[in-house]
N, C-alpha and C positions, 0 to 999 in steps of 0.2 A: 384765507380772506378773498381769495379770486374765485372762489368755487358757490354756486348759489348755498344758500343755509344747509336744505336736506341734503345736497348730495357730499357738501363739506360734512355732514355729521356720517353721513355712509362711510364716505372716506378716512376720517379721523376714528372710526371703529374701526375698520380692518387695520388702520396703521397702529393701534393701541394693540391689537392681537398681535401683529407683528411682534411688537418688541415684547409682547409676556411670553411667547410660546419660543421666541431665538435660539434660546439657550437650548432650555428644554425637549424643543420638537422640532427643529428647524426645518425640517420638511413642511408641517402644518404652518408655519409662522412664513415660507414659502410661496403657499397657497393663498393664502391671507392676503402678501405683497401682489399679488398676480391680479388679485381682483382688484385693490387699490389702485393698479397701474392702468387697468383699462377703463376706470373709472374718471379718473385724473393724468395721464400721462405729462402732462404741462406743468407737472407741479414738482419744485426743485426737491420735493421733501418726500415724496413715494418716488423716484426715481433712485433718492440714497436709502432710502427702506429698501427700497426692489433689490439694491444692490447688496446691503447688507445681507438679505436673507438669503440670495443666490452665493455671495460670498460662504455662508452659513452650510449649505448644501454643496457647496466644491463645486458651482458650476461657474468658472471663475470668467470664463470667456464671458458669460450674460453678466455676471458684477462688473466687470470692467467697464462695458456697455453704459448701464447704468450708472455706474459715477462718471465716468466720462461727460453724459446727458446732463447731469445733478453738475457740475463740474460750470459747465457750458451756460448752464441757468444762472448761477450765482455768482461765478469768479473767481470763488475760492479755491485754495488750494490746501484746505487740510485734509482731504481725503487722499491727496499725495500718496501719502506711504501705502493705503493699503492698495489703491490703484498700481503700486510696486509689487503688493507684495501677490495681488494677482497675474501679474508677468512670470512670477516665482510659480505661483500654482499650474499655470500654463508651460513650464518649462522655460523657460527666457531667464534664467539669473542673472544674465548679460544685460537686461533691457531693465531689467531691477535695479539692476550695480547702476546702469548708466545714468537713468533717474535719480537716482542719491547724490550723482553731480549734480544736478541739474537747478537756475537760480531758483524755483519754487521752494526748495528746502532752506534758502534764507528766509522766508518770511510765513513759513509755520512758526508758530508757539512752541515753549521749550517741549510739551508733552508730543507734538508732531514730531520735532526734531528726535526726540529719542524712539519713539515710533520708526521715523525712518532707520535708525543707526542699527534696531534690530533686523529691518528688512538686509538692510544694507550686508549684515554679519550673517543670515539665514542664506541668502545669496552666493556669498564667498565659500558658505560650506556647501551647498548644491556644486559650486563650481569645483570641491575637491580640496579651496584654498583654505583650509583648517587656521592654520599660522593666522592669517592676513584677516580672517574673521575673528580671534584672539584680540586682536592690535584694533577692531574698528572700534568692537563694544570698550576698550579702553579708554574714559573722558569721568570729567568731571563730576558727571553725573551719577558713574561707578563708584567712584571713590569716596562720594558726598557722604554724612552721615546721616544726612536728611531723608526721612521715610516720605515718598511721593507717589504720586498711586501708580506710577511705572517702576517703582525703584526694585520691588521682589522679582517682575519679569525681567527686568536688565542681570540682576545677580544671577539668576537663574538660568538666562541664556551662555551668561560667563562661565560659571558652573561646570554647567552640559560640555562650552567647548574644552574648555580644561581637559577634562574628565576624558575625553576624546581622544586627546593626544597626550593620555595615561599621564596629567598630573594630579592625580588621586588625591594627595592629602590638601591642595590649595584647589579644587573642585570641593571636598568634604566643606572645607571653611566659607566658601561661597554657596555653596548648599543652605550651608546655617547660617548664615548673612539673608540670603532670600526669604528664609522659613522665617528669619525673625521679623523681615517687612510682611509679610504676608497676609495679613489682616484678612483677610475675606477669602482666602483659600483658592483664588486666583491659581498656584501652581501647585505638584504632588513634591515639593522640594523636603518634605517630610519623608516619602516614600524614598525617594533620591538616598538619603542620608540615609535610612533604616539598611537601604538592599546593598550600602558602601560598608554597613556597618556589620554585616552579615545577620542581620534581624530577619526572621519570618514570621508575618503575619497570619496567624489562625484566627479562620471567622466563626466565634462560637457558639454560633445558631447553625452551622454546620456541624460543629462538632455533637453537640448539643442533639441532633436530628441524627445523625447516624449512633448516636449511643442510645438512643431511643429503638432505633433501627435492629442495633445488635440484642437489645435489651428484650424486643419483640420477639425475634426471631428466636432467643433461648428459652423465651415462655413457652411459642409453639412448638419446641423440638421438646421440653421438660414434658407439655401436655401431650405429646405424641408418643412418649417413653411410658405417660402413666395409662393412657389406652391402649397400649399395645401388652401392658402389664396386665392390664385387669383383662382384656379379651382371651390372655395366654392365662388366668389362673379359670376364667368360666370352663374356657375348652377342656383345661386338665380335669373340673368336678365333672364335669356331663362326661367327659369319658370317648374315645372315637366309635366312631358309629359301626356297628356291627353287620347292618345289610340293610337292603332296603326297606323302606316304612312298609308295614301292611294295612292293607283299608279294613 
């Protein structure tokens, strides 16, 4: 609304590309944020796009940057966690951990709050502290029965740490706790379970293509047995050559 008409429609196009191509292409969706940004820099809302897409691409130094800016425009503090968990990407667990102190995480929403708790538990295991990352992701919100559109990442991360410090069978069970919030295929807690389970996956369009392959290859050696037959029964009628041709 602070930007004239056309160059607000310039802009709200490349920030619509952003968020289609994130997932998919986050290098392009990157590119997109870039030209948004020098179009509108002032605007709180391609500053958190800029950031997400650079978050998106691991360039965590230039995300930080940008929520920081995005941060500073508006006041708020739900971008908190992942402005943590860029400290994490930067190497700083320490400055991750210390933020998850910090009074901004009483006044995120409960999905910030549990946002943070995973940074918080990704943190402690950078730092080595396996156990203490166990004990963070343990609250209410673990144990809840309620499906929330965090609740398969939080099992999932419990899972992992488990699984880590070789408690296999209660990793398996939080495996299959995730898989079953899971709705939109957010985690591979399917695969998790399968590779616990000693399952291997065969892709049957591979299979499928190298039997094709083998299937080729015996036609050509079959056809190659029946021309080598028939050229060995010609030579035998005609008989070997006796001398040279005369003119």
């Amino acid at each position: 609304m602070s930007l004239p008409k056309t160059l607000a429609e310039d802009v709200a196009r490349n920030l619509v590309m952003v968020a289609r191509l994130i997932d998919e292409d986050p290098e392009q969706a990157y590119a997109y944020s870039r030209i948004a940004l020098r179009l509108a820099s002032r605007v709180a809302a391609v500053r958190e796009a800029a950031g997400f897409a650079a978050y998106a691409t691991q360039k965590y130094s230039e995300a930080l940057a940008e929520f920081r800016a995005a941060r500073r425009m508006t006041g708020s503090v739900e971008l908190w966690p992942v402005m943590a968990d860029c400290e994490r990407g930067l190497g700083r667990p320490e400055k991750a951990l210390a933020m998850a102190g910090e009074p901004e995480v009483q006044k995120l929403d409960k999905a910030g709050q549990v946002e943070m708790r995973l940074v918080a538990a990704g943190a402690r295991r950078d730092m080595g502290q396996i156990d203490a990352a166990i004990v963070t992701l343990q609250s209410s919100e673990l144990a809840s029965h309620s499906v929330q559109p965090w609740t398969a990442r939080l099992r999932y991360a419990y899972a992992d740490a488990l699984l880590e410090v070789g408690r296999e069978d209660e990793a398996r069970e939080w495996f299959g706790k995730a898989l079953e919030a899971d709705k939109d295929g957010s985690t591979d807690a399917s695969d998790r379970l399968a590779e616990l389970d000693g399952v291997e996956f065969v892709d049957v369009l591979d299979e499928e293509a190298d039997t094709a392959d083998t299937s080729d290859t015996a036609h050509t050696a079959e056809a190659d047995d029946e021309t080598g037959t028939a050229s060995e029964s010609r030579d035998e009628q005609d008989g070997p050559a006796t001398g040279p041709a005369v003119n």
